[in-house]
N, C-alpha and C positions, 0 to 999 in steps of 0.2 A: 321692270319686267324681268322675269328669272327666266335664263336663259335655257339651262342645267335639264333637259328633262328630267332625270333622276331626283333633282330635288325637289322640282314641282309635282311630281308625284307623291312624294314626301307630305310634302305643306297641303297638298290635295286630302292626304291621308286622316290629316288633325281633324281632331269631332269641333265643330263649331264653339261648342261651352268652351272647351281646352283655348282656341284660338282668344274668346271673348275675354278670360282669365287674363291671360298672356297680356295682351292689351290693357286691361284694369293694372295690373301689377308694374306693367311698364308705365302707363300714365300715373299712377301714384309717383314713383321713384320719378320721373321726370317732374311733377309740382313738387317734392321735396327739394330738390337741387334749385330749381328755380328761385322758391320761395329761401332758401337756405342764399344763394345767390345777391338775392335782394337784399336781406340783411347785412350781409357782410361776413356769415357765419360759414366755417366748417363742419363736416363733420363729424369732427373732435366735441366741436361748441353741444352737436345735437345728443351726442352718446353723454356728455358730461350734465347737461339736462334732466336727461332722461335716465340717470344712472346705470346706462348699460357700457357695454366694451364696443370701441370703436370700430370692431370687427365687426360685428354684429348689427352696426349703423351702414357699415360697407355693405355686408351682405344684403342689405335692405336695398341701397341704393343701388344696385345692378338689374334689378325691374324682378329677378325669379323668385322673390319675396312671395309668401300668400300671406297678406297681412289680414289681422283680424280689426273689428270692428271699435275694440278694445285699445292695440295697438293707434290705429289710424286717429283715434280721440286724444288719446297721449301726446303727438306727434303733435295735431292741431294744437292742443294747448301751449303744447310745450313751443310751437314759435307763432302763437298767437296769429292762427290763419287757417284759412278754410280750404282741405285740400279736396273735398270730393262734393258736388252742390248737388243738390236732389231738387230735381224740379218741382213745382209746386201746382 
């Protein structure tokens, strides 16, 4: 519970889409480490992969990512797993 009035005014303020985002972006970045986790992988191992700069793999993993759909398939492939499930 936010204590802060000022800030709960704040978090009051966010448009729902913006909040739903935040959430999607942080639950990706949270199955990557996990799933990264389970293997026994860094994320050296995943930028090395994925031929990108380890920077770039960090900036992912901090959740303020907007990854694309494109991105997110890459990712799956590249450690063979399923990070977002669509229900059916």
């Amino acid at each position: 519970m936010v204590k802060n009035e000022l800030f709960r005014q704040c978090l009051a303020a966010v448009p729902a889409e913006q909040k739903a985002q935040f959430e999607l972006s942080f639950g990706i970045a949270e199955r990557i480490h996990e799933v990264l986790s389970k293997k026994g992988l860094i994320q050296k191992d995943l930028a090395k992969q994925l031929h990108k700069r380890e920077s770039e793999i960090s900036k992912w993993l901090t959740g303020r990512h907007n990854f694309t759909m494109q991105t997110i398939a890459k990712i799956e492939t590249a450690l063979d797993c399923q990070l977002i499930k669509i229900a059916q």
